[in-house]
C-alpha positions as CSV (number, residue, x, y, z in Angstrom):
1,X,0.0,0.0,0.0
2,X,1.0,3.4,-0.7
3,X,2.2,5.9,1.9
4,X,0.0,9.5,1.4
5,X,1.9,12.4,1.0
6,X,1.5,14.5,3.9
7,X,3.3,18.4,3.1
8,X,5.4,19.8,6.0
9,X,3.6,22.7,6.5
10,X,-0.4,20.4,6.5
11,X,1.7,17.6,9.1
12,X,0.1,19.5,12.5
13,X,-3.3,20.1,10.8
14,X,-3.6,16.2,9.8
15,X,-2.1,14.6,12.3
16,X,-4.8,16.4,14.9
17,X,-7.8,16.7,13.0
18,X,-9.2,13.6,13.3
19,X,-11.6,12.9,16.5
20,X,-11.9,9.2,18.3
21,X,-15.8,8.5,18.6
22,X,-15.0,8.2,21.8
23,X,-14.1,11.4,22.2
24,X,-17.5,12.9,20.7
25,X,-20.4,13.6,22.5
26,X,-23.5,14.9,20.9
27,X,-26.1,17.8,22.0
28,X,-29.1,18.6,21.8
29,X,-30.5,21.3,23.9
30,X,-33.5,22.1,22.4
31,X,-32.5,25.2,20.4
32,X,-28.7,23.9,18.8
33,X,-27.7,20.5,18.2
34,X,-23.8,19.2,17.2
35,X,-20.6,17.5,18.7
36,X,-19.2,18.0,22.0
37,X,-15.3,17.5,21.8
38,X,-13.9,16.3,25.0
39,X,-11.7,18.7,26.5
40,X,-9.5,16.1,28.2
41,X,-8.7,14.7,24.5
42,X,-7.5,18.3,23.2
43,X,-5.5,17.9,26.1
44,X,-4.1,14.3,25.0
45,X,-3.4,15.9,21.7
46,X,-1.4,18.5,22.4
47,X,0.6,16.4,24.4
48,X,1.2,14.1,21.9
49,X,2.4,16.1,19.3
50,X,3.8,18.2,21.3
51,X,4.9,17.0,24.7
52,X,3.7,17.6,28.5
53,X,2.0,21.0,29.4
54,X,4.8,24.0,30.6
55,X,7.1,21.8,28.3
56,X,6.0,21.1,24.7
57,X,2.4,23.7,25.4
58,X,1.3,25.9,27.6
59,X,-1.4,28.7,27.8
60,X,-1.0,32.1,29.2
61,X,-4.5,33.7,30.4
62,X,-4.5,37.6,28.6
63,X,-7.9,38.4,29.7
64,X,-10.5,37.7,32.3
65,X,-13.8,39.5,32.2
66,X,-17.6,39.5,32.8
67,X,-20.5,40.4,30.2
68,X,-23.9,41.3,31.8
69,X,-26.9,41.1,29.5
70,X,-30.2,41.6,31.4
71,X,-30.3,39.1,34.4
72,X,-27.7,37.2,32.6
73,X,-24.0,37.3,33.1
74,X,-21.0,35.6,31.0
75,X,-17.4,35.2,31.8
76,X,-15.6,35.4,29.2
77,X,-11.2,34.5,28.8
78,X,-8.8,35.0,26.6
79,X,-5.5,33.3,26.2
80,X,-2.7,32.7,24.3
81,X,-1.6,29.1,23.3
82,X,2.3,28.3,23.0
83,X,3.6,25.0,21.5
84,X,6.9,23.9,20.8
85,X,8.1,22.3,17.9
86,X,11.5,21.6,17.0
87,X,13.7,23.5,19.1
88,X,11.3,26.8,19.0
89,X,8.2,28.4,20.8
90,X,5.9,29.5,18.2
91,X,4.1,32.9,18.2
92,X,0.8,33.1,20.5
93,X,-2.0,31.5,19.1
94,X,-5.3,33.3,19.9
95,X,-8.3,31.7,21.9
96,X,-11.4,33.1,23.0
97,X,-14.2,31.5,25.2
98,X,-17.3,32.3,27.7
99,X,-19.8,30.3,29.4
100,X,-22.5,31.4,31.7
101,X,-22.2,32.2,35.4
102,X,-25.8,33.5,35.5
103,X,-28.6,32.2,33.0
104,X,-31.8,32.3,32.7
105,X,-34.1,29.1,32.3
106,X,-37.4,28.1,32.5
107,X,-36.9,27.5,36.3
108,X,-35.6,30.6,37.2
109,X,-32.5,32.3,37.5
110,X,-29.2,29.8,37.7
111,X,-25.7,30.6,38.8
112,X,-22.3,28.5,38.0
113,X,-19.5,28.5,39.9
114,X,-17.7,26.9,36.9
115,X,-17.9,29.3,34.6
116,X,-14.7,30.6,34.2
117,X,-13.3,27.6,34.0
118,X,-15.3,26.2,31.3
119,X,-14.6,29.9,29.8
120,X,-11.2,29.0,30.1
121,X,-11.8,25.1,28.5
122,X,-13.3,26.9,25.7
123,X,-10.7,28.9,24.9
124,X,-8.6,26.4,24.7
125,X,-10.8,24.5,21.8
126,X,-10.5,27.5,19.8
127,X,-6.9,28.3,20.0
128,X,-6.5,24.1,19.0
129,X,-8.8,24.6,15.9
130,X,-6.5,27.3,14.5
131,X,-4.1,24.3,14.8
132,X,-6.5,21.8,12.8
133,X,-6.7,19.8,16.1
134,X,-10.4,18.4,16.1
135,X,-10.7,19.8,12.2
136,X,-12.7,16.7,11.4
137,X,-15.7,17.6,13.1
138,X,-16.3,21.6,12.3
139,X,-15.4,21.0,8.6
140,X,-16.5,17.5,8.0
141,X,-17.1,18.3,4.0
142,X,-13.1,19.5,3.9
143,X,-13.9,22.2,1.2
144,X,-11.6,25.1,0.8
145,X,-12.5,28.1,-1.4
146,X,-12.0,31.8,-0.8
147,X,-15.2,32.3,-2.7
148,X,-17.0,30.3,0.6
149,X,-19.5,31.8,2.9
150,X,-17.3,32.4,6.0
151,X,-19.9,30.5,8.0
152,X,-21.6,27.4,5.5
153,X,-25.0,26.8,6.1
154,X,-26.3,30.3,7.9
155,X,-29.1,30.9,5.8
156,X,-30.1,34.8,5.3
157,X,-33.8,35.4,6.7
158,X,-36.6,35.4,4.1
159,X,-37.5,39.2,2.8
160,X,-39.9,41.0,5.2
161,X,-43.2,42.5,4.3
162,X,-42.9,45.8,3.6
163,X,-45.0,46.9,6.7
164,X,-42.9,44.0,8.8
165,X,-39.6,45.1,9.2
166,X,-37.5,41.8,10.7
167,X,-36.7,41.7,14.5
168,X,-33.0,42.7,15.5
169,X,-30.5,40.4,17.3
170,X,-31.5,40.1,20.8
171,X,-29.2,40.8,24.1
172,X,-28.5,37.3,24.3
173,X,-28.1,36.7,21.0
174,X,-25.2,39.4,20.7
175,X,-24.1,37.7,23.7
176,X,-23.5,34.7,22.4
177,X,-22.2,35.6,19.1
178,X,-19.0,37.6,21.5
179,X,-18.3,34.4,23.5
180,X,-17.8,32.5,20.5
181,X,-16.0,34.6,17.9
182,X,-12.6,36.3,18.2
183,X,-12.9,40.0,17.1
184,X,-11.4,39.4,13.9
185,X,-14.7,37.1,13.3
186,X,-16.6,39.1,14.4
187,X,-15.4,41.9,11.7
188,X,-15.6,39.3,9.6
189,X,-19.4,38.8,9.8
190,X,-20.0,42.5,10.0
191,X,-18.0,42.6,6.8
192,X,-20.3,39.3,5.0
193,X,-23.7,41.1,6.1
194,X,-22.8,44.7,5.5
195,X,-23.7,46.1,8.9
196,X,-21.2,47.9,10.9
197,X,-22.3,46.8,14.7
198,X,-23.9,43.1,15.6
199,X,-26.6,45.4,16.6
200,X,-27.9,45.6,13.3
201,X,-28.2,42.2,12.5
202,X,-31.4,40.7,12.5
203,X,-32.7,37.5,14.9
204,X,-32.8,34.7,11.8
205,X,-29.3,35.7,10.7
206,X,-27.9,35.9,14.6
207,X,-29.8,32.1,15.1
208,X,-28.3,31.3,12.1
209,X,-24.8,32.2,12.7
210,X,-25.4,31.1,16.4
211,X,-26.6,27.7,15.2
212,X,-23.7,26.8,12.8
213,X,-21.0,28.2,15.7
214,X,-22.6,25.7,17.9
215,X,-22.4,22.9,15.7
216,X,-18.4,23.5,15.2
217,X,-18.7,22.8,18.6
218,X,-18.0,26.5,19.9
């Protein structure tokens, strides 16, 4: 059998994109459904390509910080991820996550003690994806093309009635969209749907983005 190519600079990105099933967990909780990655697993990963944590990795926390929206309140970090390969650290590799520490559900208010640390977790699973590690499951059709949508499957809400303008993004909404996106993405989505705040986006387009973040497991 023939050995695949693999190119130098694709050898991280292959070698970590692919997720045991034992590793996956699917949700379902009632408004987004998709694949859970186990954060212990990200943390197998990096050490096996690139050794124990504070030797081959390590993270260094760059921002702590809480959102309040309503009754609701998020924590929300930011960190940078380090790696070594060869003989070198690389540059910081961005991360950004959030998770509530106050939410709202249909039996009242709930608090977390945990929420900065599953702020933190999440973090972490976005500073691996810019590695490729876990690829497999938020890009299971492996397409590339600059002529894409940035996010695949969003779908733009259907043309109001002229006396029905469409409902704007709620608090939450814009809430969620800034504990799952770096800045940069969020430019980015201002950029794709020609508004210059998330304020101005309308509810189907924030579900819709929402949605599809969730099902890359964000």
């Amino acid at each position: 059998m023939e050995s695949t190519y693999i190119p130098e600079k694709m050898r991280i990105y292959e070698a970590g994109r692919a997720v045991p099933d034992y590793a996956q967990k699917g949700f379902n909780n009632g408004r987004f459904k998709g694949t859970d990655i186990s954060p212990m697993w990200r943390i197998k990963k990096l050490t096996e390509l690139f050794g124990p944590c504070g030797m081959g990795w390590y993270t260094e926390v760059i921002k702590r910080e809480t959102l309040e929206v309503g009754e609701e309140i998020f924590a929300i970090v930011d960190i940078n991820l380090y790696i070594k390969d060869g003989d070198g650290w690389s540059k910081p590799i961005f991360g950004t996550g959030g998770n509530a520490l106050r939410s709202k559900t249909k039996n009242g208010v709930m608090t977390s003690d945990e929420g900065f640390k599953m702020a933190y977790t999440d973090a972490i699973s976005v500073a691996c994806k810019a590695l490729g590690i876990g690829a497999d499951i938020y890009f299971s059709a492996d397409k590339s093309s600059k002529y894409a949508p940035y996010y695949e499957g969003d779908r733009e809400p259907e043309a109001p009635k002229a006396d029905e303008p469409p409902a704007l993004i709620t608090p939450a909404q814009v809430a969620a969209i800034k504990m799952k996106c770096s800045e940069s993405e969020i430019n980015m989505l201002l950029v794709r749907y020609k508004i210059k705040e998330l304020c101005q986006m309308t509810e189907a387009t924030a579900a819709g983005v929402i949605r599809n973040l969730e099902a890359r497991g964000r």
